[in-house]
C-alpha positions in Angstrom: 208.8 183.8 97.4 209.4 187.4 97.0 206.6 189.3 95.1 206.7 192.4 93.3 204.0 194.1 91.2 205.7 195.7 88.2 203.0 197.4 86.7 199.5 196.5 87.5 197.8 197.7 83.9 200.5 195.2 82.2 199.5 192.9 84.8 203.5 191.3 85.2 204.2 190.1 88.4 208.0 189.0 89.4 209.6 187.2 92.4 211.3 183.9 93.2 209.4 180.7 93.6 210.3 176.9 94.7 210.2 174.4 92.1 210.8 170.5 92.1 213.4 171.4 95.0 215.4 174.4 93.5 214.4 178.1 93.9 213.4 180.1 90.5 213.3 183.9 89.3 209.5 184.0 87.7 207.7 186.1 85.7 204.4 185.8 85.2 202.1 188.0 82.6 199.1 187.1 80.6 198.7 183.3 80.6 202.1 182.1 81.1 204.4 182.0 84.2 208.5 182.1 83.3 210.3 180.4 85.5 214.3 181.6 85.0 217.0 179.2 87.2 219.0 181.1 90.0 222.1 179.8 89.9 224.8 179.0 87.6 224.3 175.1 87.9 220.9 175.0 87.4 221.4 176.9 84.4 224.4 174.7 82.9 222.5 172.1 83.9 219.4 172.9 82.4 220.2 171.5 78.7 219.2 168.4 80.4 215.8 169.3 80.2 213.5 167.1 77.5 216.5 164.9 77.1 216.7 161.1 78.1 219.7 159.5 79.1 220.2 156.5 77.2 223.5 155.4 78.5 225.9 156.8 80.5 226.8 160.5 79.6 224.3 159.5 76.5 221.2 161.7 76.0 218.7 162.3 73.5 215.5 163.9 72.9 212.3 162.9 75.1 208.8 163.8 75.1 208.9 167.7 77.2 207.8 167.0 80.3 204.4 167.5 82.0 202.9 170.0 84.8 202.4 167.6 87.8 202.2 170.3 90.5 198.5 171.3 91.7 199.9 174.3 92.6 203.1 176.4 93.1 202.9 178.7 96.3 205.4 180.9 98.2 205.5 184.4 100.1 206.8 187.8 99.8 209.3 188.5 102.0 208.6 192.1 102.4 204.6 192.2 103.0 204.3 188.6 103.9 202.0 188.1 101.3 201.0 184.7 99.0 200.7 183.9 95.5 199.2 180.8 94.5 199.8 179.8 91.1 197.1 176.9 89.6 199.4 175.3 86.7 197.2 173.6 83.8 197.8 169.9 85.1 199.3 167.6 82.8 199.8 170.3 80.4 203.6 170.4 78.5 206.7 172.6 79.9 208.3 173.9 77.2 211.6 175.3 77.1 213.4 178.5 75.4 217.1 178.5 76.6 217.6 178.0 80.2 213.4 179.3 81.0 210.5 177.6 81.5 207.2 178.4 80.5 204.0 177.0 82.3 200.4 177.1 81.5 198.0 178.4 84.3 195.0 178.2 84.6 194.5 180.6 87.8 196.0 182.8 90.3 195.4 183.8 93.8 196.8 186.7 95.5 196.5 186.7 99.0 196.8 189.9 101.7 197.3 187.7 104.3 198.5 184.0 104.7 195.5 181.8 105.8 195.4 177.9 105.8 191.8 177.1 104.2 189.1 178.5 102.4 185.3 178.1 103.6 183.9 180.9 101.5 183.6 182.5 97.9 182.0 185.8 97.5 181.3 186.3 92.8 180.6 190.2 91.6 179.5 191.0 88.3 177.1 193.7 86.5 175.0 190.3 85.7 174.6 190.1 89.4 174.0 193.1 90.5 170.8 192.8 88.0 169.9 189.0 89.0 169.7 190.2 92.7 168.7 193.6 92.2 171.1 196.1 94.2 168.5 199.1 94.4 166.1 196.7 96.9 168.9 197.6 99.6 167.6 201.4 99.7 164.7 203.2 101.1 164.5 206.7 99.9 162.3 209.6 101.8 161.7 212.1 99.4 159.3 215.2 99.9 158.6 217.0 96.8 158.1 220.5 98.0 161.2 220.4 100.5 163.1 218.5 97.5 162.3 221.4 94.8 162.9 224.5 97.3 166.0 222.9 98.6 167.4 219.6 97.0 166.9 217.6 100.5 165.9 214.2 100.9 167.3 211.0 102.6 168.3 207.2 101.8 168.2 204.9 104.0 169.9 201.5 103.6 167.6 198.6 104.6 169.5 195.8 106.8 171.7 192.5 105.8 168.7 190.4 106.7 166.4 191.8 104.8 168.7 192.3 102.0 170.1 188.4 102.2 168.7 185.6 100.6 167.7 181.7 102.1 170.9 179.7 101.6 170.1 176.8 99.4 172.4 173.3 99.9 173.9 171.7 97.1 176.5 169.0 96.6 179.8 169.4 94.1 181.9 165.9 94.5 180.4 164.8 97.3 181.2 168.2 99.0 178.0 170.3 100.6 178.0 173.5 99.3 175.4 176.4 99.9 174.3 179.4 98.0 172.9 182.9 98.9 172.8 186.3 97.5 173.5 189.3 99.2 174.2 193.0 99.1 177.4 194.6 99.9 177.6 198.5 101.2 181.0 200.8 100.7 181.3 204.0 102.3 183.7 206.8 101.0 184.5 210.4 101.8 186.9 210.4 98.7 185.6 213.4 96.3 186.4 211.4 93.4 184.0 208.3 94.5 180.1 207.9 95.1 179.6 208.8 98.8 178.2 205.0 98.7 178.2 202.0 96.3 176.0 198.9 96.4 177.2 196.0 95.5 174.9 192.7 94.8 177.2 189.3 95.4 176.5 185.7 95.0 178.3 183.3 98.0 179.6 179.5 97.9 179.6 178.6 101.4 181.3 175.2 102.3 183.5 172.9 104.7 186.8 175.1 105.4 189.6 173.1 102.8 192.8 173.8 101.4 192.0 172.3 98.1 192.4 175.0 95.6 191.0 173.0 92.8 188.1 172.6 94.5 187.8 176.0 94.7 188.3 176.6 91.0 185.7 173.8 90.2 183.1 176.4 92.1 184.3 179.2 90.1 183.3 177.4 86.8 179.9 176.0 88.5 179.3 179.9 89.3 180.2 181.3 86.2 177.8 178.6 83.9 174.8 179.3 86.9 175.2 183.2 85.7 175.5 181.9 82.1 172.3 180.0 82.6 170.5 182.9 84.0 171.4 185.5 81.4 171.2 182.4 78.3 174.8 183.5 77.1 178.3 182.7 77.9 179.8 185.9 77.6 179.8 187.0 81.4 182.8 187.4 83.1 183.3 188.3 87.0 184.4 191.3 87.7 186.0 190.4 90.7 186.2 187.1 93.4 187.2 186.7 96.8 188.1 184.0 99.6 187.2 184.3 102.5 188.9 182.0 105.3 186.6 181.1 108.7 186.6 182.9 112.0 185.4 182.5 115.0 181.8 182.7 115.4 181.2 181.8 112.5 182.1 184.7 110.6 184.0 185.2 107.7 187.5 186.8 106.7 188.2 187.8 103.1 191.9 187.5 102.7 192.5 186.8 98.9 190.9 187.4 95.5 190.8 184.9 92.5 192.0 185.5 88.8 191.0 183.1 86.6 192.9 183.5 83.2 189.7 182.7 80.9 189.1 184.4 77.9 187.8 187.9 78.2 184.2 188.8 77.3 182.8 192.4 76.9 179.3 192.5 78.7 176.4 193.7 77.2 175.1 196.1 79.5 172.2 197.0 77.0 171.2 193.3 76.9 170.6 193.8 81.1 169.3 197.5 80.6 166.4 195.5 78.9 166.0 192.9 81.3 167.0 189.8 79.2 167.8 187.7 82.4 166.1 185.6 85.1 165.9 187.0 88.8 166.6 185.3 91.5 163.8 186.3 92.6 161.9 183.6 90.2 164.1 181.0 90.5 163.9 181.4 94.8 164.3 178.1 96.7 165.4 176.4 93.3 168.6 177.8 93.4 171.0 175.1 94.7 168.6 172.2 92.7 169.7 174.3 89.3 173.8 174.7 90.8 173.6 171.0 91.6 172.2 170.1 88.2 175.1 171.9 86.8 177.7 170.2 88.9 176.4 166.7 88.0 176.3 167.6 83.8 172.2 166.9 84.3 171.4 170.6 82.8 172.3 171.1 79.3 173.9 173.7 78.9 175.6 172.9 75.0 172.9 175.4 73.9 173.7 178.9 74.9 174.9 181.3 72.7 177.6 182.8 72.9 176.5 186.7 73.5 172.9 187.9 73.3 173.2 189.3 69.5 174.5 186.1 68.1 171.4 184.1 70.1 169.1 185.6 67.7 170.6 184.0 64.6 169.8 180.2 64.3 171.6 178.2 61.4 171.9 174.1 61.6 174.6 174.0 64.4 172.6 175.6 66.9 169.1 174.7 65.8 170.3 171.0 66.3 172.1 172.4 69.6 168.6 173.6 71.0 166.5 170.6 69.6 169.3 168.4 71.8 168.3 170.9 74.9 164.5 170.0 74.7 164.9 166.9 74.4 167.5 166.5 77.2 165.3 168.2 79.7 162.1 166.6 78.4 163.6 162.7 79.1 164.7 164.0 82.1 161.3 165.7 83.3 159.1 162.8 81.7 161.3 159.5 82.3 158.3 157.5 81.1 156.9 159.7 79.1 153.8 162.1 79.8 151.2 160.5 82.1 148.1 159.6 81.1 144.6 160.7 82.7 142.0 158.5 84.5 140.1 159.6 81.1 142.2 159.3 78.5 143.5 155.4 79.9 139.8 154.8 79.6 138.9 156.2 76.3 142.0 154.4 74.9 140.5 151.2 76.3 137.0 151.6 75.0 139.0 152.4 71.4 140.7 149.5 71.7 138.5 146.8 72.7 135.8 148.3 69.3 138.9 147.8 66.4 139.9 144.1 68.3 136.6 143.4 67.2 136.5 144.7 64.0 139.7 143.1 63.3 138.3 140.0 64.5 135.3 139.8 61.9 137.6 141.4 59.0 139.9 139.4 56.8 143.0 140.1 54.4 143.9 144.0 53.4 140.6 145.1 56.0 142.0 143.1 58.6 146.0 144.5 58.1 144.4 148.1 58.2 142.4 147.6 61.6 145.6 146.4 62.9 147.5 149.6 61.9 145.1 151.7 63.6 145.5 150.1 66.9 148.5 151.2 68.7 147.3 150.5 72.1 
């Protein structure tokens, strides 16, 4: 497939793709990839499309048909780059002329062609707060030397230090782990900060080629922030693969666009701290991810931005009454346990109004009754 970025602020990529055997000009911008027919037969032939044959030379209008692909991949000629297109499965192709408009969910654009995928490194402003960015620097500052000249110095503590536990958890039957970490970029360019900090959240797992899989994580990721902020209007600023080495290390050779709905974040809500740290939640982290994967953390509840979370009408007042109830059936099974004390106060209680039942008769009697629940 030959790739061409026609103007990355309109975000319109073209280039030629394979499809269902025959090659295709595309266009792809917003949420919707065009696929145009190459030749002259495919596009006389393409009336054909939505249409069943009833008999012989007979057609008539069908049901459009579906997306079956899991993905549509190919390579630029010139860079040797990859695009990997994620169509919305099952999801109609619809037709305008002879060109084809598909649904996607997701896109990958890769700098270099690699077979499988064993890593995902998630940046956002959310994260950068969650696992605070500013921990990665020591700075030496005298006071006399700083006022009579401006000199001090920063030092940036190591990845160890600066590197969280990795905490397992299981998506589909797949292991998965979790760590945070901090990221450092150096630049002589006058027109960038001499160095940027970045905080970042991994998915490690089993090298596969199963981009769906991968796109499951990115949703798992993206409600774990949610859940950590209580709001869903976070949005990743940017995601990369990363493909295994040797050694065990890692090589980032594509990012991820998933074409969700845009959110603005509310950098005054993190300004004031209105999210949990890692930090607090350390050692729990892949418990909470795997709760997530497995739909046992409610999640129904959270607003959508900070602002509208402090306005409760029926909706969401039922919404959280359904969240404390869901996690308190699934904390207390059987209920709250009794003490030693209280199983043998209720007892004593018990045994005083049998008696007093015993020696009581009619509308007496009926009451006693009503006042033992044990």
């Amino acid at each position: 497939m030959e790739l061409n970025r026609v103007d990355s602020n309109d975000e319109i990529y073209t280039g030629v793709l394979r499809y269902k055997d025959d090659d295709y000009q595309f266009v792809f911008s917003d949420t919707k990839l065009r696929l145009i027919p190459c030749s002259e037969k495919q596009r006389s032939s393409m009336w054909k499309f939505g249409m069943k044959e009833i008999a012989k030379g007979t057609y008539t209008q069908d049901e459009p048909p579906r997306m079956e692909e899991d993905i549509l991949v190919g390579n630029c000629n010139e860079s040797s780059k990859q695009i990997i297109f994620l169509p919305k499965k099952g999801a109609y192709i619809s037709k305008q002329n002879s060109v084809l408009f598909i649904d996607l969910k997701a896109y990958i654009i890769c700098k270099y062609v690699r077979d499988s995928i064993d890593r995902i490194s998630f940046n956002a402003p959310e994260i950068n707060c969650i696992h605070p960015t500013n921990q990665a620097i020591e700075c030496t500052l005298d006071i006399e030397a700083f006022m009579n000249s401006g000199t001090f110095s920063v030092t940036a503590r190591d990845f160890e230090c600066t590197t969280t536990k990795r905490q397992p958890f299981v998506v589909d039957g797949k292991n998965v782990s979790v760590y945070f970490g901090i990221s450092r970029m150096m630049s002589t360019k006058i027109w960038e900060p001499p160095m940027t900090l970045s905080s970042n959240m991994m998915f490690e797992f089993d090298a596969t080629d199963d981009y769906r899989f991968v796109l499951r994580l990115w949703y798992i990721g993206k409600q774990f922030i949610q859940f950590l902020c209580y709001r869903k209007n976070v949005e990743f600023s940017k995601v990369e693969l990363a493909a295994p080495c040797e050694n065990g290390t890692h090589e980032t050779f594509a990012e991820l666009y998933v074409l969700d709905e845009g959110v603005d974040t509310e950098i005054q809500t993190l300004k004031d701290g209105r999210y949990i740290k890692q930090a607090y939640i350390s050692g729990h982290e892949g418990q909470i991810l795997s709760d997530i994967a497995s739909e046992k953390l409610y999640l129904r509840h959270l607003p959508d931005s900070f602002q509208s979370g402090k306005h409760i009408d029926a909706a969401r007042f039922v919404m959280i009454t359904a969240a404390f109830e869901w996690e308190f059936d699934r904390l207390f099974p059987d209920g709250i346990c009794k003490s030693k004390e209280r199983v043998e106060a209720e007892l004593i209680v018990s045994q005083k109004l049998n008696e007093l039942i015993d020696t009581s008769s009619g509308k007496t009697k009926k009451i006693y009754k009503s006042l033992n629940p044990y």
